[in-house]
N, C-alpha and C positions, 0 to 999 in steps of 0.2 A: 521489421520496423525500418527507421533510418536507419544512415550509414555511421551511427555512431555506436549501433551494436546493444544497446542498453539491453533491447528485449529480444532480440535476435535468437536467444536461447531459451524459449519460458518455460519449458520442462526443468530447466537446470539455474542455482541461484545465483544471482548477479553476478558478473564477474564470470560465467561460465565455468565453475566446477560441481563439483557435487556429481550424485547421479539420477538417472530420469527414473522417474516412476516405475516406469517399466524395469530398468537395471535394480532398482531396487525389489522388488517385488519378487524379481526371480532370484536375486543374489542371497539376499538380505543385504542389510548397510555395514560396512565395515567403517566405526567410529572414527579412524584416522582419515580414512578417504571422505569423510565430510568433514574435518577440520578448516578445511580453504571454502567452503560456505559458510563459516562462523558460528559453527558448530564446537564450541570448547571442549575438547574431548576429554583434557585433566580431568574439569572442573566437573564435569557431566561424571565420568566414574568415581570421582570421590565422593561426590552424592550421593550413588545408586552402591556405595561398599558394601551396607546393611539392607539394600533395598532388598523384597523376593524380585522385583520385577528388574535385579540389575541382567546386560546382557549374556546370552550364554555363548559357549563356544565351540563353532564348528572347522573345523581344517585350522584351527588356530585363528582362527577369525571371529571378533566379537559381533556377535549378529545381536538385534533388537527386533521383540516383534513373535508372531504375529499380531499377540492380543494386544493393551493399551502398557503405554510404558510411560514416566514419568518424561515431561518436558516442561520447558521454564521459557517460554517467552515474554521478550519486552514490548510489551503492547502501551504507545501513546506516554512513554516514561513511567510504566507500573511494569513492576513482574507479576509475570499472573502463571500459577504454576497448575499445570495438569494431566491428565492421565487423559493420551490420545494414542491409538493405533497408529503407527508408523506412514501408515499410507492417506494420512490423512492431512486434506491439502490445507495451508493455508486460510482461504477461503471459509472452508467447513469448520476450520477452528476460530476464526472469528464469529463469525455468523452463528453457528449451533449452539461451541459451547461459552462463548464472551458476549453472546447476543451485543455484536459490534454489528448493527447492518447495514450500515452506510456502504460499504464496499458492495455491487450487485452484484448476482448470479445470474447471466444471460446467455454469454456462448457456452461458457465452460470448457471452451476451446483453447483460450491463450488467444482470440483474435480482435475480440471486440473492445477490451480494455476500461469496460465498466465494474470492473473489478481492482480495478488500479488501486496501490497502497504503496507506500514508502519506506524501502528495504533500505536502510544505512543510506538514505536518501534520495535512495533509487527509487526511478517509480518502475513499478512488475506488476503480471499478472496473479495474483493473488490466487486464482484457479488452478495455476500450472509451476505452484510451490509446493512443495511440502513441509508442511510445519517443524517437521523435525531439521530441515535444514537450515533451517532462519532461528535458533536457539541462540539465546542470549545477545541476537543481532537486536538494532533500533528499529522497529516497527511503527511507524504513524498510519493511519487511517484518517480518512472526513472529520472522524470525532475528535481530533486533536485540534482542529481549526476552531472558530468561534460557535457560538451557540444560540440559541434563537431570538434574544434580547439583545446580542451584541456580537453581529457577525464580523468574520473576520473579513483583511478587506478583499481579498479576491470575492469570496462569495458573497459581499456587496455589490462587488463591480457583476458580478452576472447576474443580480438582483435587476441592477438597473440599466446595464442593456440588453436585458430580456433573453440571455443567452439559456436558456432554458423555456421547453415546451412541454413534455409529462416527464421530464427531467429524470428520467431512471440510470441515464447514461451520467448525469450531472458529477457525481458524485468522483467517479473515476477523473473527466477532464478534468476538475477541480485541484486533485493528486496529480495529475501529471503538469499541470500549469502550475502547480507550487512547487514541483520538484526544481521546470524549466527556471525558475524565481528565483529560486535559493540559487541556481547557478549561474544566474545571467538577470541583474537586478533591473537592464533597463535593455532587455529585447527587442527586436525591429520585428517588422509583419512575419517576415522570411524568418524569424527566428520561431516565432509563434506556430507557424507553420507545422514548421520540423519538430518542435515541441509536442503538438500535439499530432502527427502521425499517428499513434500507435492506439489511436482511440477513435470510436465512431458512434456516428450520433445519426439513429434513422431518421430523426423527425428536419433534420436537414438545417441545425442553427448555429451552424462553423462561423458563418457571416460575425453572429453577435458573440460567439466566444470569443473569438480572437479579438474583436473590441473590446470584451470585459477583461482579458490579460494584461491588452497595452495599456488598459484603465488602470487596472491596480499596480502595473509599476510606476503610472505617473503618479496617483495616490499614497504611493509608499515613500515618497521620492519628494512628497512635499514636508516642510517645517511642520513639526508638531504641532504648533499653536493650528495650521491648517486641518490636519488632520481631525482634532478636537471639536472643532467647527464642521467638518465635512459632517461628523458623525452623529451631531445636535440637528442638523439640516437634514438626516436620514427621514423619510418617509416611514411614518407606525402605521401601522392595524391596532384596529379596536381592542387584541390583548395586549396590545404594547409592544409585540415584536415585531421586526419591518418586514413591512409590505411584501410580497411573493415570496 
């Protein structure tokens, strides 16, 4: 991605530690060596004292796995706790078993970033996490944003400059243009830009997202009483929800 390194590592969880699929797979995971991906390793074995499925121990190493082992992610400020096999990515646990599918499945690479989701307010590839290392970390997804009666204003502002065309990729820019938000509340073009590198859009409408970015920071940016009004002036559809 950019040179600011965010995704530079998408086999490994933000902040580059943890281990890659692969090191996991062969090694097994040793619970302390994912502590620095936010993996609480206490709190994770005080849990699993009475569990059958707590980890066993090889060369003195607590391994997890193969089968499904108890995990607790914070999905969208809910814990939602489940029994997933270690190797199981991010992605696959939203989607299969929280039927979250806002987040899409398209490269499955780590390259296309219609997968994007926000790790402690990172935005990552969701395909190229593994669910076990993002425990107890802050997870948002699309569906934390607004709802079909009352979007939020980013996905207003790509409502209304058309920054969307079979919109599968949507979903992801969305996450990483809210990520770029929270960090930088009134961006320039060149910031937009770099923002969204790390995402791609075949149908070819960078033009109109990066207008609905610099839309919704000026949108965010106005007095409430404006706001209140922007949103009374929104364009319905016949069910009542707006327009595209």
């Amino acid at each position: 991605m950019a040179s600011d390194g965010k995704r530079d590592n998408p086999q490994g969880p933000p902040g580059g530690d943890g281990l890659s699929r692969r090191e996991f797979l062969r090694g097994g995971a040793a619970v302390g060596a994912l502590g620095g991906a936010g993996l609480l390793a206490g709190e994770m074995l005080e849990a699993a004292k009475n569990d059958p499925h707590a980890p066993r121990l090889e060369g003195g190493v607590e391994v997890w796995g193969p089968g499904p082992v108890p995990m607790r992610l914070r999905v969208n400020d809910k814990p939602m706790d489940l029994m997933l096999e270690p190797r199981t990515t991010l992605l696959d646990a939203l989607r299969d078993h929280l039927e979250l599918t806002g987040a899409k499945r398209v490269c499955d690479r780590g390259t296309c970033g219609a997968c994007t989701v926000l790790v402690n307010g990172d935005p990552v590839y969701a395909c190229s996490l593994l669910a076990i290392t993002v425990q107890f970390t802050p997870i948002h997804t699309v569906e934390s944003l607004g709802h079909r009666d009352e979007l939020d204003s980013l996905q207003a502002a790509f409502v209304e400059n058309d920054a969307q065309q079979c919109g599968f990729c949507t979903p992801g820019f969305v996450m990483a243009a809210k990520a770029l938000l929270d960090r930088n509340p009134n961006p320039t073009l060149k910031d937009v830009h770099h923002g969204l590198s790390g995402n791609f859009c075949r149908c070819g409408t960078y033009a109109g997202m990066r207008k609905a970015v610099l839309a919704a920071a000026a949108a965010d940016a106005e007095p409430e009483p404006e706001k209140k009004k922007r949103k009374k002036e929104a364009p319905q559809d016949p069910k009542g929800g707006l327009r595209g």
